[in-house]
N, CA, C and O atoms as a CHARMM CRD file, in Angstrom:
* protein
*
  292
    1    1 UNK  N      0.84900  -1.17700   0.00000 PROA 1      0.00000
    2    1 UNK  CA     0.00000   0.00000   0.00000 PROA 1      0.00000
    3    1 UNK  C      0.89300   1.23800   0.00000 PROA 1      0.00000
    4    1 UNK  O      1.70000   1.48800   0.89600 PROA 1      0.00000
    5    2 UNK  N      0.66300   2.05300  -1.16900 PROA 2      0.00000
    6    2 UNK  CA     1.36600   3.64500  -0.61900 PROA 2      0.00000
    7    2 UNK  C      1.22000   4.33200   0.47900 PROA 2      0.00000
    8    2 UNK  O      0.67900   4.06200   1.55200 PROA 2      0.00000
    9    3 UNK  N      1.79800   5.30600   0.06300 PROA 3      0.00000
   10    3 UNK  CA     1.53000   6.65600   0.92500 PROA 3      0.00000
   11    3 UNK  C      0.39700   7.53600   0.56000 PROA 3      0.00000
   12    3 UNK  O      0.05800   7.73200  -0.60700 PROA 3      0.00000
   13    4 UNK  N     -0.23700   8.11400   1.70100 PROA 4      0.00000
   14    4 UNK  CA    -1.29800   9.47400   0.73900 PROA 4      0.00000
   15    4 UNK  C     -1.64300   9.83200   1.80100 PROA 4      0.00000
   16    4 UNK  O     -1.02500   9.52400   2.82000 PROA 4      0.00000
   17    5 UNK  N     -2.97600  10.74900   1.79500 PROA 5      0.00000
   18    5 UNK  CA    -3.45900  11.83100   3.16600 PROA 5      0.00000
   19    5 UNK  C     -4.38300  11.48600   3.47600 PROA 5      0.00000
   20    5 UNK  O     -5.11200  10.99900   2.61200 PROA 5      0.00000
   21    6 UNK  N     -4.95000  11.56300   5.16100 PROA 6      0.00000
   22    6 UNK  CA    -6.58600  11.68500   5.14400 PROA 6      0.00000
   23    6 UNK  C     -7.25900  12.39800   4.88700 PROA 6      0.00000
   24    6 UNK  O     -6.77100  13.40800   5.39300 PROA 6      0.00000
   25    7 UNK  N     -8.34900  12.74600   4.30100 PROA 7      0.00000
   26    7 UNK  CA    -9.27300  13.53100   4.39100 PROA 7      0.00000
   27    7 UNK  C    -10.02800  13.89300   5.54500 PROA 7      0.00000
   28    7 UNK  O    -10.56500  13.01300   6.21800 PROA 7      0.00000
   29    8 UNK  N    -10.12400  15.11700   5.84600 PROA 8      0.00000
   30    8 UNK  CA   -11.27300  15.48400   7.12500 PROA 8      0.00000
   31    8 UNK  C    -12.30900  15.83100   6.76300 PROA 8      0.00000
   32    8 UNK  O    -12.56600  16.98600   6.42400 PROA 8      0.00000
   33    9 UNK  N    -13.17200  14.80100   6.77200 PROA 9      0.00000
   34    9 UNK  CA   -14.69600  15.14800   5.43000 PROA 9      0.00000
   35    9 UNK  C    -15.20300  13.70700   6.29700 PROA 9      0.00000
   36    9 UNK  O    -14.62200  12.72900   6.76800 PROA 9      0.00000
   37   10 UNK  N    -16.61500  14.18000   6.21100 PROA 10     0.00000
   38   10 UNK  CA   -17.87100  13.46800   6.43900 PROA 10     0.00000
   39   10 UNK  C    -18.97700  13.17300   5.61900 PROA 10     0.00000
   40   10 UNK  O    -19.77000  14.07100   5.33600 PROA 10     0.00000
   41   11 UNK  N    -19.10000  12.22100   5.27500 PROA 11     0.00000
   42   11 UNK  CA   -20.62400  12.27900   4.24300 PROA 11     0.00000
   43   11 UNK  C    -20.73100  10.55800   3.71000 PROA 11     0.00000
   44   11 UNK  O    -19.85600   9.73000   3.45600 PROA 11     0.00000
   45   12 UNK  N    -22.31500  10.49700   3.68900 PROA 12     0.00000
   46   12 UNK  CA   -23.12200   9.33500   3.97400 PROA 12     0.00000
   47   12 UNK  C    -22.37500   8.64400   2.75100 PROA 12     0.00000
   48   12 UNK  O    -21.80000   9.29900   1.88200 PROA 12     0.00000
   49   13 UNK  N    -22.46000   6.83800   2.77800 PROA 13     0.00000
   50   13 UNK  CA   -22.36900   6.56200   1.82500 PROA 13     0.00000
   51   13 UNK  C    -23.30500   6.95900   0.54300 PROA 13     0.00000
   52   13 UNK  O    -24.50000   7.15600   0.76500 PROA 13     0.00000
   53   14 UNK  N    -22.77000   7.09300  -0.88700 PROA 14     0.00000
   54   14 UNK  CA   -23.76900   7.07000  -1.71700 PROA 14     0.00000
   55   14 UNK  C    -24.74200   5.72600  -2.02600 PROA 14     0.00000
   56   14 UNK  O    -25.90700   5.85800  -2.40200 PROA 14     0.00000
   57   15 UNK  N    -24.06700   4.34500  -1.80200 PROA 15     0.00000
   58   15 UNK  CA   -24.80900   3.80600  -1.81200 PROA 15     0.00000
   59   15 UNK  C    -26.05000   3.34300  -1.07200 PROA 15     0.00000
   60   15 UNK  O    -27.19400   3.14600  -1.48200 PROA 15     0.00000
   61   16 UNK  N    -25.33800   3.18800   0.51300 PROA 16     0.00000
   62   16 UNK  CA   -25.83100   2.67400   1.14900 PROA 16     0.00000
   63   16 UNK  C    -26.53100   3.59100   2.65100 PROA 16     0.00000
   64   16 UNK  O    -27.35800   3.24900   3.49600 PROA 16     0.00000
   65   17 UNK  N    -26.02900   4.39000   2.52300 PROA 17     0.00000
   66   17 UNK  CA   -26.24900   5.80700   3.29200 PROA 17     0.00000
   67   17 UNK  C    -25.64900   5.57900   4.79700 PROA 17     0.00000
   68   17 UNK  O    -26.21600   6.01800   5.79800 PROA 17     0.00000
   69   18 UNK  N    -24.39200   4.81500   4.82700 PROA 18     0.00000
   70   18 UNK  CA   -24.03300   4.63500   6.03800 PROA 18     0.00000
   71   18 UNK  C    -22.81700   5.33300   6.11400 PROA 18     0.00000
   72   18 UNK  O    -22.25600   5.60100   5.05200 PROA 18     0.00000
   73   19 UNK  N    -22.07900   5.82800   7.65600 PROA 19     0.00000
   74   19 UNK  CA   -21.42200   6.80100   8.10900 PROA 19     0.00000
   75   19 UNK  C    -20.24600   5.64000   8.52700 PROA 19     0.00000
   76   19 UNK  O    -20.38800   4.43000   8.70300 PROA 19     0.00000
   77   20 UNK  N    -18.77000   6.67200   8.63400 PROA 20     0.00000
   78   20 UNK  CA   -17.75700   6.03300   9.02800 PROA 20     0.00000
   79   20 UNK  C    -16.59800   5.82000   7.82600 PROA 20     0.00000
   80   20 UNK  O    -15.51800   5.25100   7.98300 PROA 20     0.00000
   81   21 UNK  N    -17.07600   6.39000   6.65300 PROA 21     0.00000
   82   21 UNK  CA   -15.86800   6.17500   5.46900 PROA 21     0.00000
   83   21 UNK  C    -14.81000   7.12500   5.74300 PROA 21     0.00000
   84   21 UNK  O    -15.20600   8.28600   5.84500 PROA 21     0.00000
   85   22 UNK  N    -13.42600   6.91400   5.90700 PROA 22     0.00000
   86   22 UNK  CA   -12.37900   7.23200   5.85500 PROA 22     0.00000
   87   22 UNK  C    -11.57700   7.79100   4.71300 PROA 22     0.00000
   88   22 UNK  O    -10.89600   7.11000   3.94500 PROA 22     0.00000
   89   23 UNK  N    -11.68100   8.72200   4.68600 PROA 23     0.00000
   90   23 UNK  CA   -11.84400   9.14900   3.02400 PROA 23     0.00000
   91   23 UNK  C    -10.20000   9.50400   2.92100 PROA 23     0.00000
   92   23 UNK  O     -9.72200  10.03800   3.92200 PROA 23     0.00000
   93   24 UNK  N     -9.33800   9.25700   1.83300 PROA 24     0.00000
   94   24 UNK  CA    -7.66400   9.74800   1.38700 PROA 24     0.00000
   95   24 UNK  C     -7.54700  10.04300   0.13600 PROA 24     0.00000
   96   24 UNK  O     -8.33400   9.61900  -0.70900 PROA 24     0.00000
   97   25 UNK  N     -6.20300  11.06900  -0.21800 PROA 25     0.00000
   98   25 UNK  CA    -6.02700  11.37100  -1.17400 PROA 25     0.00000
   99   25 UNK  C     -4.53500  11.42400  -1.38800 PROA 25     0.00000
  100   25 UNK  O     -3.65800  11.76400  -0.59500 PROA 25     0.00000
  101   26 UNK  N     -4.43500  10.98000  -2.74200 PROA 26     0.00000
  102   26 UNK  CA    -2.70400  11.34800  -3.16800 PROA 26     0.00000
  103   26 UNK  C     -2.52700  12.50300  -3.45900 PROA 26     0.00000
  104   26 UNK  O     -1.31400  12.62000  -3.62900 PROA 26     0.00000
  105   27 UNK  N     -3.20100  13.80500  -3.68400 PROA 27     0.00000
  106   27 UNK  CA    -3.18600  14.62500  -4.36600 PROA 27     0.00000
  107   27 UNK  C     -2.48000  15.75700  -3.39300 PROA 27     0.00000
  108   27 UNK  O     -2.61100  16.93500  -3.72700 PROA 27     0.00000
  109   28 UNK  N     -1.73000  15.43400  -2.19000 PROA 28     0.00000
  110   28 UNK  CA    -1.10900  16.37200  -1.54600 PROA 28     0.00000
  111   28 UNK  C      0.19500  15.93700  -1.09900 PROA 28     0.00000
  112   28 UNK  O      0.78100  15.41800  -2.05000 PROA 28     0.00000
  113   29 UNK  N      1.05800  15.93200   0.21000 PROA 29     0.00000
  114   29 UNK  CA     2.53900  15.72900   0.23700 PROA 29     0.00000
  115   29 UNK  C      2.47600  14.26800   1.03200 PROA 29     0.00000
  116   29 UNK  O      3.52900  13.82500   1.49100 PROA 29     0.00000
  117   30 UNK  N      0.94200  13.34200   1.23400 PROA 30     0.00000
  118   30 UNK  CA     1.03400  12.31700   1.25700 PROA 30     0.00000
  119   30 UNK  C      1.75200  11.83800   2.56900 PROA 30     0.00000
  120   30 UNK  O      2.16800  10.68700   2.43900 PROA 30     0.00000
  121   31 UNK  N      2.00200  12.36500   3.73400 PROA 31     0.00000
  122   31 UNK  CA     2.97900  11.99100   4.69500 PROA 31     0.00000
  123   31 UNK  C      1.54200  11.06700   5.78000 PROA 31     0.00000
  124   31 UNK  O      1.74700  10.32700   6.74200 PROA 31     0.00000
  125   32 UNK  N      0.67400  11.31600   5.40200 PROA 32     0.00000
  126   32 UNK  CA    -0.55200   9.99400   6.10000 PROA 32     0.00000
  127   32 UNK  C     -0.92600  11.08500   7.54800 PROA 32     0.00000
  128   32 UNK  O     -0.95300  10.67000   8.70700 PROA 32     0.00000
  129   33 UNK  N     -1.14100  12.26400   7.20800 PROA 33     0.00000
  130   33 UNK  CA    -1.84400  13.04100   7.81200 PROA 33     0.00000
  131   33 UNK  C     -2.92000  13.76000   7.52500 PROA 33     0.00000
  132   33 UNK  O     -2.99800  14.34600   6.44500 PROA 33     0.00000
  133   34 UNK  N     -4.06200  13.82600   8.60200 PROA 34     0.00000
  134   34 UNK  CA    -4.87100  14.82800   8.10500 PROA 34     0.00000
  135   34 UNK  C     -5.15600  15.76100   7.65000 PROA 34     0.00000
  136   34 UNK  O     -4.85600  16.71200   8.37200 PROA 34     0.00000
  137   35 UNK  N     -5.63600  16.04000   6.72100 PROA 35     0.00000
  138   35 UNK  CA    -5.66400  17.40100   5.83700 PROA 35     0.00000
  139   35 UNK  C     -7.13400  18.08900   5.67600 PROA 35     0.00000
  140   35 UNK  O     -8.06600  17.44200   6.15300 PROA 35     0.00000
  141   36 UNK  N     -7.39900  19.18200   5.13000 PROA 36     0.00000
  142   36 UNK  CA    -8.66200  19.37600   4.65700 PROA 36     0.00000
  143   36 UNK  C     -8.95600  19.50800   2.90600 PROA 36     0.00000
  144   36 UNK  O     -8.36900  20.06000   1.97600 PROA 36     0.00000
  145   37 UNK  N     -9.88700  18.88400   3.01500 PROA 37     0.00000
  146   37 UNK  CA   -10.35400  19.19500   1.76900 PROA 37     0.00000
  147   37 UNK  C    -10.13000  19.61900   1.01600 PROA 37     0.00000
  148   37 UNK  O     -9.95800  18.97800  -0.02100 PROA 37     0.00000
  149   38 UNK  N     -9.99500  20.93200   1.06400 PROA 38     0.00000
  150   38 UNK  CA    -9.55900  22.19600   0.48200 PROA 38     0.00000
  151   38 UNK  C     -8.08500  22.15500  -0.43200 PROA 38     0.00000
  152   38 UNK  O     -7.76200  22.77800  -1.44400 PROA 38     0.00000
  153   39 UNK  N     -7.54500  21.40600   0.17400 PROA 39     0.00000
  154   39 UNK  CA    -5.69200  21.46800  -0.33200 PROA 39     0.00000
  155   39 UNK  C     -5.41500  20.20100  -1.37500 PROA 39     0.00000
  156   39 UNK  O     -4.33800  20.05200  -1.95100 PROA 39     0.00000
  157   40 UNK  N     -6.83500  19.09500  -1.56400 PROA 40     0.00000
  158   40 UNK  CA    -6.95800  18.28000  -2.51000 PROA 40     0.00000
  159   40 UNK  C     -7.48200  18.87300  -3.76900 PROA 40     0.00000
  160   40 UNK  O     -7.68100  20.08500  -3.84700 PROA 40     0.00000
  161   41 UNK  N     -7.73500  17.97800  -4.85900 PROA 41     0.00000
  162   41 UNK  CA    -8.42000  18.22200  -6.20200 PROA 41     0.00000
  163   41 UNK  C     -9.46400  16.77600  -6.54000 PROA 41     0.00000
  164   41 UNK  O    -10.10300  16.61600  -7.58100 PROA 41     0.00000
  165   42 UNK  N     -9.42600  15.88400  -5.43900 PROA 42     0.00000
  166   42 UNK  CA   -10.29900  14.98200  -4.96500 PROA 42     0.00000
  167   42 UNK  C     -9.75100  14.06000  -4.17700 PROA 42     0.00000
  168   42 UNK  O     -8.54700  13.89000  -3.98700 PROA 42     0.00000
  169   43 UNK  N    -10.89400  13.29600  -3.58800 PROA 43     0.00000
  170   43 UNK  CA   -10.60900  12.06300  -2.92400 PROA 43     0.00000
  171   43 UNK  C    -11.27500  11.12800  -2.90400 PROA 43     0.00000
  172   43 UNK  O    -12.21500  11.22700  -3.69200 PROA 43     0.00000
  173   44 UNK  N    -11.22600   9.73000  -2.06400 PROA 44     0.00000
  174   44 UNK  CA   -12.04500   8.85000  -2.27000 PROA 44     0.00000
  175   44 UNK  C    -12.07900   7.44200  -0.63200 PROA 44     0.00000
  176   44 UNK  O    -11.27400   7.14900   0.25200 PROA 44     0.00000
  177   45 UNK  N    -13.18700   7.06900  -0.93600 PROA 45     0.00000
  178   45 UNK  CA   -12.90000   5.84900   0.23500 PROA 45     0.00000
  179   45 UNK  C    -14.14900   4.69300   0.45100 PROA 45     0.00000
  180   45 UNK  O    -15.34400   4.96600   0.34300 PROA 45     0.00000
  181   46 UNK  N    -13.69700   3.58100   0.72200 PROA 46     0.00000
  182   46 UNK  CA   -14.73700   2.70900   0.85600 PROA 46     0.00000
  183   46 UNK  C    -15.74600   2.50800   1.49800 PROA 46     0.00000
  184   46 UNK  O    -15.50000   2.59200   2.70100 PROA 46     0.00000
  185   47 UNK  N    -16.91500   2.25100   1.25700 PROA 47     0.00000
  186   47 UNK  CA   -17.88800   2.25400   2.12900 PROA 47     0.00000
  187   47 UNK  C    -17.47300   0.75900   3.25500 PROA 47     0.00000
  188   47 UNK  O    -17.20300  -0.37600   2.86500 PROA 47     0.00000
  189   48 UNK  N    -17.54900   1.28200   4.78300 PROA 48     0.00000
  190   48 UNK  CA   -17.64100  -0.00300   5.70400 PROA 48     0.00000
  191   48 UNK  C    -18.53900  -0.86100   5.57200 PROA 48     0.00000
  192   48 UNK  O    -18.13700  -2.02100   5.48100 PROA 48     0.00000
  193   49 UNK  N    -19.90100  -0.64600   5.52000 PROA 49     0.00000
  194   49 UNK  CA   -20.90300  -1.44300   5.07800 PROA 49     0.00000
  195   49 UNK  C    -21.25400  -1.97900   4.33900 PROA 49     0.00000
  196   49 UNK  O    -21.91500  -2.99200   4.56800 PROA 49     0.00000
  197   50 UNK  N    -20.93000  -1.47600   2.85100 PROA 50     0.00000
  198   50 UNK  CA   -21.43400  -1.65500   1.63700 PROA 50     0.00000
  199   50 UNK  C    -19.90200  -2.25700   0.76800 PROA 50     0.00000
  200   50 UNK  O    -20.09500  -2.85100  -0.29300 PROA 50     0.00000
  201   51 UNK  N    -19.05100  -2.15200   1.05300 PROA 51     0.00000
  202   51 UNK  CA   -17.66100  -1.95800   0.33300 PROA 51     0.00000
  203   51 UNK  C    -18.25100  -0.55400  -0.94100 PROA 51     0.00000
  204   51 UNK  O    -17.27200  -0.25600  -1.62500 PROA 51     0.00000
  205   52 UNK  N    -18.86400  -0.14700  -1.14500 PROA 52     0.00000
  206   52 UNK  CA   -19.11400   0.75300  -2.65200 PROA 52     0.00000
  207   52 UNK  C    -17.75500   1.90000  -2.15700 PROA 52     0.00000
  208   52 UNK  O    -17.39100   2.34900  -1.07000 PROA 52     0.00000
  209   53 UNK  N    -17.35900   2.03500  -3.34800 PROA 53     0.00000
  210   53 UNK  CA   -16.24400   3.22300  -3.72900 PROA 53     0.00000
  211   53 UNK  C    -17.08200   4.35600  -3.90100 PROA 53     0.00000
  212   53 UNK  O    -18.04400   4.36400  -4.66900 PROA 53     0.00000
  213   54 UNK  N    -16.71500   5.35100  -3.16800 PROA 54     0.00000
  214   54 UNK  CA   -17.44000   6.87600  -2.71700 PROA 54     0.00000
  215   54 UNK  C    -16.39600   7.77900  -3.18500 PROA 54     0.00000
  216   54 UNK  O    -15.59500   8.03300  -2.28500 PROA 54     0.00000
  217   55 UNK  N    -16.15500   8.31400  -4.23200 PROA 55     0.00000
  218   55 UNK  CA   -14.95600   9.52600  -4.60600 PROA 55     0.00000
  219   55 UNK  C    -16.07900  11.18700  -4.98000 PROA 55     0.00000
  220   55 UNK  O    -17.20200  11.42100  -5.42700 PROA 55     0.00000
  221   56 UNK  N    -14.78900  12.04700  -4.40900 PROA 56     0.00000
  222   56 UNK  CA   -15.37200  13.16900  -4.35900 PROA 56     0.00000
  223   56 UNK  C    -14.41200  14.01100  -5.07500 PROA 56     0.00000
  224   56 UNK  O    -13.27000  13.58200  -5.24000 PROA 56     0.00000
  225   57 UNK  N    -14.74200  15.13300  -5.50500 PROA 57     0.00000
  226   57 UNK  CA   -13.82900  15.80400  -6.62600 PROA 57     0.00000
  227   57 UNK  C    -14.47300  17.22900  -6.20600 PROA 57     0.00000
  228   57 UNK  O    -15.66500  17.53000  -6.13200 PROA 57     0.00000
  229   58 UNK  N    -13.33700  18.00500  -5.95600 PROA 58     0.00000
  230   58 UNK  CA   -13.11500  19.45500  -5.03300 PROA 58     0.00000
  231   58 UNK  C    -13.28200  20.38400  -6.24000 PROA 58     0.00000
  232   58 UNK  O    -12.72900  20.34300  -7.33900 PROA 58     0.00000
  233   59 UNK  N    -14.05600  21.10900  -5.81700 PROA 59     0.00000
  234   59 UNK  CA   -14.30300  22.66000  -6.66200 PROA 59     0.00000
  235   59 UNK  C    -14.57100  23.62600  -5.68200 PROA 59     0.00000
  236   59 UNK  O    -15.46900  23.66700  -4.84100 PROA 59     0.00000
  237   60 UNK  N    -13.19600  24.77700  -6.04400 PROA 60     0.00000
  238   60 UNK  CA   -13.19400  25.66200  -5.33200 PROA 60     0.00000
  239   60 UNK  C    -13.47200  26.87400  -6.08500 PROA 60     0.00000
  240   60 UNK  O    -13.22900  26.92200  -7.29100 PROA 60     0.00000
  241   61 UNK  N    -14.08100  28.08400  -5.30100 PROA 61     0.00000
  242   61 UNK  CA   -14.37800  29.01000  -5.77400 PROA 61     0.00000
  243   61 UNK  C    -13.23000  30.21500  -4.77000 PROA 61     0.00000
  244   61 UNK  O    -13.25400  30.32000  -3.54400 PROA 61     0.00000
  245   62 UNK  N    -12.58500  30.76400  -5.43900 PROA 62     0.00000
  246   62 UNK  CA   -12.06400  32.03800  -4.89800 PROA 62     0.00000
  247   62 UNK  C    -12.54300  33.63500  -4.81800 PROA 62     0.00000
  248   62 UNK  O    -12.55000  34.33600  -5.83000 PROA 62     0.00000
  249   63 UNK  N    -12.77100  33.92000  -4.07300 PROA 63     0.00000
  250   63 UNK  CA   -13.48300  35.26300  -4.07300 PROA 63     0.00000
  251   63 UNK  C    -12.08700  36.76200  -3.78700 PROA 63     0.00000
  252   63 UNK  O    -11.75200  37.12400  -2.65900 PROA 63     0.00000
  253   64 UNK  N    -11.67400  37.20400  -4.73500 PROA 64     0.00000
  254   64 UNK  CA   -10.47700  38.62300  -4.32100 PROA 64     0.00000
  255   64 UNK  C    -11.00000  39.55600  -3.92200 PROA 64     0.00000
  256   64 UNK  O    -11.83700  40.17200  -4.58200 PROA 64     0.00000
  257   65 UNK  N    -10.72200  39.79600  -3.04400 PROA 65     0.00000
  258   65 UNK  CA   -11.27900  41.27000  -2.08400 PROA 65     0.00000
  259   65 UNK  C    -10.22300  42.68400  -3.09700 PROA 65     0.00000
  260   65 UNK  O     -9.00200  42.60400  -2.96200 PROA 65     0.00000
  261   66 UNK  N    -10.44300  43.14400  -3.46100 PROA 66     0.00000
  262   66 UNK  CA   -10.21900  44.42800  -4.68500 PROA 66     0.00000
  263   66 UNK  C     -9.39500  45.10300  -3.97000 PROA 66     0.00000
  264   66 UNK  O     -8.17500  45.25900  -3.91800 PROA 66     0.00000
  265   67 UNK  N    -10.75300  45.65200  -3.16500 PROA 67     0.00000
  266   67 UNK  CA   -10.24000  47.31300  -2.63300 PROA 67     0.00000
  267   67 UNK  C    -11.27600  47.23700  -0.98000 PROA 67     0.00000
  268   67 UNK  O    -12.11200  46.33700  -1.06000 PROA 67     0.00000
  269   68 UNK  N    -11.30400  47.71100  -0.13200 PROA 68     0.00000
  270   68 UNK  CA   -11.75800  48.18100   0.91500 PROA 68     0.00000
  271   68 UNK  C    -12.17300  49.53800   1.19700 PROA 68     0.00000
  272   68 UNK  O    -11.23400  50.31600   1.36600 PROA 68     0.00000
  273   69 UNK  N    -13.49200  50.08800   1.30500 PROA 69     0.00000
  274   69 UNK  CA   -13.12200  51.45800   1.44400 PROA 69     0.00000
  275   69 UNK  C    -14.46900  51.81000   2.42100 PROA 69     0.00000
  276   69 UNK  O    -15.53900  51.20300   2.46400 PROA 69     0.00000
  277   70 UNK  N    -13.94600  53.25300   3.35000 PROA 70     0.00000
  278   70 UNK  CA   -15.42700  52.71200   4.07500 PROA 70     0.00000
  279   70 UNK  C    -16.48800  53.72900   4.14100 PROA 70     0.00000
  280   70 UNK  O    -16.67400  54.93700   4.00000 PROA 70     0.00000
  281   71 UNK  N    -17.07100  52.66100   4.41700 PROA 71     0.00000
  282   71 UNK  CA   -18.52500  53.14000   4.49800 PROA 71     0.00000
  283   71 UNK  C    -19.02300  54.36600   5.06000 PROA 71     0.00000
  284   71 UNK  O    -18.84400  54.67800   6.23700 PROA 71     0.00000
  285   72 UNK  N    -19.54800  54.95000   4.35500 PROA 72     0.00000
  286   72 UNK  CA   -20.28400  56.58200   3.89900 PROA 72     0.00000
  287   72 UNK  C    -21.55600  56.45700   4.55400 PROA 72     0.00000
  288   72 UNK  O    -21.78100  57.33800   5.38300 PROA 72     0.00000
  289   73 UNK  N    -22.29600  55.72900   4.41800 PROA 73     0.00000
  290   73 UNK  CA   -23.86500  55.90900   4.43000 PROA 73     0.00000
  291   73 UNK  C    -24.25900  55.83000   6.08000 PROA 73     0.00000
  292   73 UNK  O    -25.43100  55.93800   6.44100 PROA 73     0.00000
């Protein structure tokens, strides 16, 4: 078995709607620590109950703050 990260993410199986999947990803520096979400481009993990493969694929939205200026009104 490689190396890769955990995920810190919660969510039901899709198949079977049961809790407890352990979700990892290669997609970061892989040292078998927890990570968030956020620093992947997806992940994935087995259902305990069901064995079904549950993968999730990260879309981030960035919002740039411009300018600041204050408020008049």
């Amino acid at each position: 078995m490689g190396m890769f990260d955990y995920v810190d993410y919660t969510a039901p199986c899709y198949k079977c709607g049961a809790e407890g999947i352990e979700f990892q990803s290669k997609d970061h520096k892989c040292f078998m620590r927890k990570i968030s979400p956020r620093k992947v481009r997806r992940f994935y993990g087995t259902c305990p109950t069901c064995r079904a493969w549950n993968e999730y694929k990260v879309k981030i939205q960035s919002y740039t703050v411009k300018r600041v200026e204050k408020d008049e009104s």
